[in-house]
Each structure stands twice: as C-alpha cells, then as structure tokens.
C-alpha positions in Angstrom: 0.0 0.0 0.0 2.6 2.2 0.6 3.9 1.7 -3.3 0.5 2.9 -4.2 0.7 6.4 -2.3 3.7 7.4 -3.9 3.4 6.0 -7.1 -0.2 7.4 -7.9 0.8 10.8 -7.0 4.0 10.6 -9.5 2.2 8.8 -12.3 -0.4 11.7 -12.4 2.5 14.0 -12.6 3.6 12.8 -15.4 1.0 11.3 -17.6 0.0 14.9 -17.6 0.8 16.5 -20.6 1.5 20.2 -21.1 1.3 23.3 -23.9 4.8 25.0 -24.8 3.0 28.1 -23.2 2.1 26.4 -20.5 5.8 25.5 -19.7 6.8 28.7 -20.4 4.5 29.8 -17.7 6.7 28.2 -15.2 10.0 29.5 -13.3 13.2 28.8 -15.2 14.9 26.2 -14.0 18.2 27.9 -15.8 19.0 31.3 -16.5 22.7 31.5 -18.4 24.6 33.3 -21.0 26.5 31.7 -23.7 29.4 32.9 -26.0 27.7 30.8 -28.9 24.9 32.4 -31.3 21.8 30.8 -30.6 22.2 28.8 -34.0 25.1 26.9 -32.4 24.2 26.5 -28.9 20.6 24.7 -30.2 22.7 22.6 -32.4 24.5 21.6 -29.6 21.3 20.7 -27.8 20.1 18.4 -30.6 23.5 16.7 -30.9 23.9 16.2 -27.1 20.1 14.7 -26.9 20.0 13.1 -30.2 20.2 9.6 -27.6 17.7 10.2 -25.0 14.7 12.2 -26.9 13.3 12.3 -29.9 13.8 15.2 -33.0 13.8 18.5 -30.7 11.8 21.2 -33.1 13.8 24.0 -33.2 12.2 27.4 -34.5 12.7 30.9 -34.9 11.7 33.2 -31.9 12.2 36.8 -31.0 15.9 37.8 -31.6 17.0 33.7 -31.6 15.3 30.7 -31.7 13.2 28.1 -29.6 14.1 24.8 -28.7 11.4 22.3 -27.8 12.3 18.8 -25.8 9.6 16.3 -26.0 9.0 13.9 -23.2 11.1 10.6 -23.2 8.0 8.5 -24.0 6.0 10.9 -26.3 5.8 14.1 -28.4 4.2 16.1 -25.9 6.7 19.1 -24.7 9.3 18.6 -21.7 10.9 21.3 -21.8 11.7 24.7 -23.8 14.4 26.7 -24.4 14.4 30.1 -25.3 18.0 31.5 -27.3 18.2 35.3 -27.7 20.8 36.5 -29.5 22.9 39.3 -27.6 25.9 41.0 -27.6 28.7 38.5 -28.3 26.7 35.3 -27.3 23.5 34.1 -26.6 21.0 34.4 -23.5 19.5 31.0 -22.5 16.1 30.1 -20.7 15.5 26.6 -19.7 11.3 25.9 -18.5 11.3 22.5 -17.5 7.6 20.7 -17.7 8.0 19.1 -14.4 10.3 21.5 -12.8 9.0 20.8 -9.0 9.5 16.8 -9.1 13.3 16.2 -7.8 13.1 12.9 -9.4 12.6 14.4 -13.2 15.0 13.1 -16.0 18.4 15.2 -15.9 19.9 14.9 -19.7 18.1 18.4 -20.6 20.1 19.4 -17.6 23.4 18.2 -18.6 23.0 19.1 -22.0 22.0 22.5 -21.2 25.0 22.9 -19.2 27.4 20.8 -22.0 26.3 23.4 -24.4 26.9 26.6 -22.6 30.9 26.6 -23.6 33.2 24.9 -25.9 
C-alpha cells in the first residue's frame, strides 16, 4: 500500500501532458549566458540529446530561436528553451515541464550545461 501512495501521485504528474505556453509559464529552471549564437548553442542541444529524446523542433523566436524537448516517451513538450541573440553570445532560458519533481530526467540538464561553452 505504501507503493501505491507514492506511485499514484507521480504517475499523475507525469501522464499529464503540457502546452509549450504552458511550460513557459513556469520558473526557469536555468538562467545563463552563452558565448555561442543561438544557431550553435541549439545545435549543440540536438547533438547532445539526439540519444535520449526524440527530433527536438527547433524554430525561430524573437531575436534567436526556440528549442522544444519532447517527453522521453511521447511528443508532448518537456521542456523549452528560449535562445536570444545578444551581444557577443547568446541568452538561454530553460522551463522544465516538471520543474518541482526532484526525481525528473536530468539529460536536458546536462546538455544545457554541455552546451553553454566549448
């Protein structure tokens, strides 16, 4: 029984799926700047997740472009980045669908952070 009180609660969690705006909506979970353009730095995203999601879409937004994770098991949004061009660099937002649930897949993570330099 106790299985059940903690699994229930997680699987609604994520079985719940949610809008790009709706992400968007939440907190970053990172805030960074880049020396890369935006072009490079989401390149860098789909080459570092090619393994462990499916094709991110990436599409042009405001003075960049938008990157859009989908969920390890589906095509519904995990997580969104937003690349703004600026002065020598980039400017990166990271929402994160489940951004409250400690126990959340970390690759956007790592490759979010893999990406910033070199």
């Amino acid at each position: 029984m106790k299985w059940g009180v903690l699994v229930l609660p997680l699987a609604l969690v994520v079985s719940g799926c949610a809008s790009v705006t709706e992400i968007n909506e939440t907190l970053p979970t990172m805030n960074v700047i880049s020396g890369k353009k935006p072009h490079e730095y989401a390149q860098c995203l789909v080459e570092q997740l090619a393994d462990s999601r499916g094709a991110l879409q990436v599409e042009p937004h405001k003075d960049g472009v938008r990157v859009i994770v989908p969920a390890k098991f589906s095509s519904d949004p995990a997580a969104v980045f937003d690349i703004e061009e600026r002065s020598g660099g980039s400017s990166i937002k990271l929402h994160e669908r489940m951004s409250n649930v400690p126990v959340r897949p970390k690759d956007v993570q790592k490759a979010a952070n893999a990406c910033i330099s070199g």
